[in-house]
N, C-alpha and C positions, 0 to 999 in steps of 0.2 A: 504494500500500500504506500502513494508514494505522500509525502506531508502536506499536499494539497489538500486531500482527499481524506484526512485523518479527523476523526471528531477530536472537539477543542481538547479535551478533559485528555487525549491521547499525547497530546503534539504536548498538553502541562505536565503527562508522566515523563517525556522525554527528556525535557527541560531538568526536571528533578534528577534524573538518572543519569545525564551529562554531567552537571553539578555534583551529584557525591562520585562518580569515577573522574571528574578532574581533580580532585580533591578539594571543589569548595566547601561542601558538608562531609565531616569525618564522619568515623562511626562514633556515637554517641551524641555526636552534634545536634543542636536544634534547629531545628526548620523551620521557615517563617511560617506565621502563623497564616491560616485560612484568610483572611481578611488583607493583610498585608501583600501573600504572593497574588493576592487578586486582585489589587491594585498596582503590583507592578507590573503582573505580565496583560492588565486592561482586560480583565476578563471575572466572569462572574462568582461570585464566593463557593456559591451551588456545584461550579462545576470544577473549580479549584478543589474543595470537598472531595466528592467522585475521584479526582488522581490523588487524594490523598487514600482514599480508602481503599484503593486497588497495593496501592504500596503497603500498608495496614494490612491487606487479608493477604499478602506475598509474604510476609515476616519480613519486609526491606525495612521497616520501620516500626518503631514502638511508641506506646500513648502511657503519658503520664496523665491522668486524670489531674483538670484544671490546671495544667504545667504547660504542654504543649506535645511536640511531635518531635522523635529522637531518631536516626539514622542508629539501626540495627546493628548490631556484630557482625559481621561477615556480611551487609548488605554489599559492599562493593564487589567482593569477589562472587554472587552469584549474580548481581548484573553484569561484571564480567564476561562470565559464563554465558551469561543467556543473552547475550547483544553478540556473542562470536556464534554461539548457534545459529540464531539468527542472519548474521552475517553469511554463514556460510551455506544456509539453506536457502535463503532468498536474495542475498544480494549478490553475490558472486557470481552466480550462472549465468546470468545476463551481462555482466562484464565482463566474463571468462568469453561468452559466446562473442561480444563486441571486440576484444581482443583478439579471436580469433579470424573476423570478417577483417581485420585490419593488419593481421600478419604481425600484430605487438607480444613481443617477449618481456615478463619479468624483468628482463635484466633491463630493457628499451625504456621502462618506466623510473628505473633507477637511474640509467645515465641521464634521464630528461632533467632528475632533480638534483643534479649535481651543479 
């Protein structure tokens, strides 16, 4: 699915899971709150909510009642994990296949970035 075409509450988990695999949120860190990320990412609390509670029922994230939202033990390395799954089930094939129609080698994409 490509981010056009992603419901809002999707494109706010990605946002989130970019954030703690850069390491802006550690693990234990706290996450801005419901009100907050939905005023910066200009988007509505409700659906802000919804990406949080999908991270919530994943164990990425833990709830301290009336405290806030905590970045899990080992959140980072199973979105690791599951963004290279990912990657390699859905994104790859289609760039392996465009690579292909264009005679581009691994090594082609390396010397480009030197």
């Amino acid at each position: 699915m490509n981010n056009a075409s992603k419901p809002v509450y999707l494109k706010l988990r990605d946002i989130i899971a970019e954030s703690i695999l850069d390491g802006e949120y550690r693990e234990g860190d706290m996450l801005p709150s419901v009100r907050v990320f939905a005023a910066d990412q200009g988007a509505n609390p409700l659906t802000v909510a919804k990406a949080y509670q999908g991270f919530q029922e994943d164990g990425l994230v833990t709830v301290k009642r009336g405290v806030g939202m905590f970045v899990a033990s080992g959140a980072k390395d199973r979105l690791r994990q599951s963004q290279r799954e990912n990657f390699i089930k859905n994104i790859w094939p289609p760039v392996e296949r465009q690579m292909k129609r264009l005679d581009l080698s691994i090594d082609d994409l390396v010397k480009s970035e030197a």
